[in-house]
N, C-alpha and C positions, 0 to 999 in steps of 0.2 A: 504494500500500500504506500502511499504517500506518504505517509505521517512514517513509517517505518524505513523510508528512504530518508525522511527528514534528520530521524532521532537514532540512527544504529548505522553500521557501515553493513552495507550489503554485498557479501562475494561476487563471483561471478558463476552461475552455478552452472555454467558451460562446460567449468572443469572437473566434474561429478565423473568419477570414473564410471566407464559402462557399464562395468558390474553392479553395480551401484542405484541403478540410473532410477531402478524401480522400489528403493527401500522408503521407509519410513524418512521422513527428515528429522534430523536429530537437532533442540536448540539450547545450548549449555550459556547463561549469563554469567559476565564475568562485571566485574567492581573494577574502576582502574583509579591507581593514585599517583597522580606527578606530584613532586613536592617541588618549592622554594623558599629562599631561606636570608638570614641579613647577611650571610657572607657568599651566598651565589654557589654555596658547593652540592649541593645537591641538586643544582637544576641542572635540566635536561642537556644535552650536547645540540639536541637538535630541533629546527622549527616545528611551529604546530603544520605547516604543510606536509613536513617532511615524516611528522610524527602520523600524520592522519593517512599519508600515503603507506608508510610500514604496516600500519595495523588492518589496511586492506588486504598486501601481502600476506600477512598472517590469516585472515580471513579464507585466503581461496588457496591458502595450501591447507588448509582444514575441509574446504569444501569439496577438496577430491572425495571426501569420507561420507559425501553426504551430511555433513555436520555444521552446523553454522554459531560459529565462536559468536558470539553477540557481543559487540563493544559500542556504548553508549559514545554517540561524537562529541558530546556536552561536554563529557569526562576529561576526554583530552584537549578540550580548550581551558581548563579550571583547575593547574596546579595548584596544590595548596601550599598555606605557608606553613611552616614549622614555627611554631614560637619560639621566642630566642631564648629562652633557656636553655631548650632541647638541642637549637640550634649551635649554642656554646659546648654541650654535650657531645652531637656530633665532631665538632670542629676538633677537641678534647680526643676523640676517641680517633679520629685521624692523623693528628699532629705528634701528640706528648708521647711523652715516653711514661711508661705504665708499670706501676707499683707488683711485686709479686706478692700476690695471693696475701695483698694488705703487708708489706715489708717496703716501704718506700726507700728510693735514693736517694740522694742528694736531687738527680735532673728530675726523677717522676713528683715527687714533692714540689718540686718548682714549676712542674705545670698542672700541677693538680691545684696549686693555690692558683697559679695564670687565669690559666683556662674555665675553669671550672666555678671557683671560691669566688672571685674577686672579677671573673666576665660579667662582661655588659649585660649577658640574657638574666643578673640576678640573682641565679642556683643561689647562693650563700653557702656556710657550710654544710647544713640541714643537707640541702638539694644535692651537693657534690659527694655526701657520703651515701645517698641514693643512686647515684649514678654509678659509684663506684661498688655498687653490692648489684647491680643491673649487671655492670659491666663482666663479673665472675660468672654469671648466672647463663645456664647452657651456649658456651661459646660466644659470650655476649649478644645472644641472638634478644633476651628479655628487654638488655640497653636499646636494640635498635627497635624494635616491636613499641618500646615507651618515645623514641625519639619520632617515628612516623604515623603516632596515633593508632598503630595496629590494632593493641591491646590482645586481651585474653592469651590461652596457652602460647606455646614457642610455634606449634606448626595446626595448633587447633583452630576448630571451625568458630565463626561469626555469626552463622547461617548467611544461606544463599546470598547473593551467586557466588562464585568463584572469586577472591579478591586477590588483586595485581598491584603490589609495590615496586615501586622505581627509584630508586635513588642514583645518584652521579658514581657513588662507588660504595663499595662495600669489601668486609673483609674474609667473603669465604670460596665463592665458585664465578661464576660469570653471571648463576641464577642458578635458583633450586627454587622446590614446592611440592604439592600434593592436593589434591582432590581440593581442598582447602582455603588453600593460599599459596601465592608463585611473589619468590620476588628478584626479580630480574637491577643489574644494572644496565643506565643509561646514557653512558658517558665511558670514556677512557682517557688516566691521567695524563694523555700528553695532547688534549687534543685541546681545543679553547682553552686558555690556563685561567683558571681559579685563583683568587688574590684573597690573603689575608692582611691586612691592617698596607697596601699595597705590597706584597710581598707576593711573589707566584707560589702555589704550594704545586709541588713538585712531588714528580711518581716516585722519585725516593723518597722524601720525606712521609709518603703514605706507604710505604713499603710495599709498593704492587710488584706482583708478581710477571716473570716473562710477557705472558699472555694477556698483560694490561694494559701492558706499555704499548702494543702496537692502538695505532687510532680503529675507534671504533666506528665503524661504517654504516648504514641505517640496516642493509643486507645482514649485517653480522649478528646485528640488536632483534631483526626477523627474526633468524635460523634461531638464537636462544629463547625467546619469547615462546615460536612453535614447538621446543624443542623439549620445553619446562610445561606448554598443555600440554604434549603428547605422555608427559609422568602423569598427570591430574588426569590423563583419560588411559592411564593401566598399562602405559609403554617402558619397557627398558632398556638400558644399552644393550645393542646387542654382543650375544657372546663370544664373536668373532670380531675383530677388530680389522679383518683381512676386508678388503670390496676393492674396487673400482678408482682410483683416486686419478686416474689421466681424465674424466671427463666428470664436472662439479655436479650433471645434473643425472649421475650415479649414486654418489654418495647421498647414503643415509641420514636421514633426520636424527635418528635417534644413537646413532654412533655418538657417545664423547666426546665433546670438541677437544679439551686437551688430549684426548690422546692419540686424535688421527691428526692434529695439526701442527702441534708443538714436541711430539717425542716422535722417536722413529720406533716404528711397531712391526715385528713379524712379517710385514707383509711389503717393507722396503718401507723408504726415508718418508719423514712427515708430511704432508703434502698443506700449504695455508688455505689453498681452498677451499678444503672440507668445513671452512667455522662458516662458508655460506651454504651449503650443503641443506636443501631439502626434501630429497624424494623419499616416498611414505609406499615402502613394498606391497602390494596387496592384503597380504598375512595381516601388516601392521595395520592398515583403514577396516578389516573387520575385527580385530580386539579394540582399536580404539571406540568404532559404535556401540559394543558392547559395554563398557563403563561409559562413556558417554550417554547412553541411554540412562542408565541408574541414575547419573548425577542429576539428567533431565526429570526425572519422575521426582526426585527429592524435592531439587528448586520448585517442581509443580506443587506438590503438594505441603511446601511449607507455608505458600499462599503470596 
């Protein structure tokens, strides 16, 4: 309808695979969160054009499956902001150097009072001794979950739909999630630099890893976004790591990205095109409608 072209991105459902062609439509709601912030580090690397073109992409590589990701367009024009306490938190949890398991240095002390104590977002001391019992707390996953509004368990449900956090960087994978909640980064450290108090913060000083450091491309930010629904709809890497790597639109969705593009694996040297990589095997577009359908009947009948 109208009003449905108005308010959702609509695939292209021309690329419904043939086998396919005559299934049920499968439609799974997702929540999306861009964030912004008073020091600029958590926004996005990329335009809302560019953002609203990606999550088309994402859309009609799902709709091979018959499946239609549902992303609100509203969403992605309406980053939100982080309060700047959280925001000084964030900043704290990328910059300073960090206390062991409550045994301060000299340097983590000096930017625990920085950063934290004596930042403009407020925390005080109250606030910073929260943050730093967040920060212990499952891989600091509790600290970022309080910094982006998440709330509740570390990977538990909100109820419906699906909710998608974004942040500029983070400090575990390129994105992870489940049935639940996905949360993807949306930026890489070397790409528009991020200033603090005019100072560039730099991929060392955030201590990114290899596969940070290269710029992130909207293609790349695609293939993990689809990569991270394909876990939320029952997909896993697969158990061969061997395919196809001379031509990208071989390689699997659901392959790895570190480990078919950053190591060399069994099956000869790394190849960097696999972090765009999205072809979805047939096998994989019939398990994915089958949890997909589940998750659909849930969102339906939580109302």
């Amino acid at each position: 309808s109208s009003d449905e072209n108005d308010k959702y991105i609509i695939p292209d459902w021309s690329l419904v695979d043939p086998s396919l062609e005559d299934s049920k439509r499968i439609i799974v709601d997702f929540d999306i969160n861009l964030h912004t912030d008073m020091y600029g580090l958590s926004d996005s690397n990329f335009s809302i054009a560019e953002t609203l073109h990606g999550f088309q992409q994402i859309a009609n590589i799902w709709a091979k499956a018959n499946i239609w990701t549902r992303f609100k367009i509203a969403q992605l024009n309406n980053p939100v902001r982080i309060p700047d306490n959280k925001a000084d938190a964030y900043l704290w949890w990328l910059l300073a150097a960090k206390p062991n398991q409550g045994q301060h240095t000299a340097a983590s002390k000096r930017d625990y009072d920085k950063y934290l104590v004596n930042g403009p977002g407020g925390l005080g001391t109250e606030g910073a001794e929260m943050v730093l019992s967040k920060y212990y707390a499952h891989k600091s996953h509790d600290l970022f979950n309080w910094i982006i509004g998440a709330g509740g368990d570390r990977m538990g449900s909100l109820g419906p739909p699906i909710r998608l956090y974004f942040m500029y960087y983070f400090r575990w994978y390129n994105g992870m999630g489940n049935d639940k909640r996905i949360y993807v980064r949306i930026g890489s450290c070397n790409g528009p630099p991020k200033y603090y108090k005019g100072q560039p913060v730099t991929c060392k000083s955030w201590g990114a890893r290899p596969w940070e450091v290269t710029t992130m491309a909207m293609s790349e930010f695609v293939r993990i976004l689809a990569h991270e629904i394909g876990h939320a709809f029952g997909l896993h890497h697969p158990n061969s790591k061997c395919t196809s790597y001379s031509n990208k639109d071989s390689m699997q969705l659901m392959h790895q990205q570190v480990a078919v593009t950053y190591r060399n694996t069994p099956c000869g040297p790394r190849n960097p095109n696999a972090r765009f990589a999205t072809f979805l095997p047939n096998s994989h577009l019939i398990k994915a409608r089958e949890k997909a359908l589940v998750i659909m009947n849930a969102q339906n009948s939580y109302g």
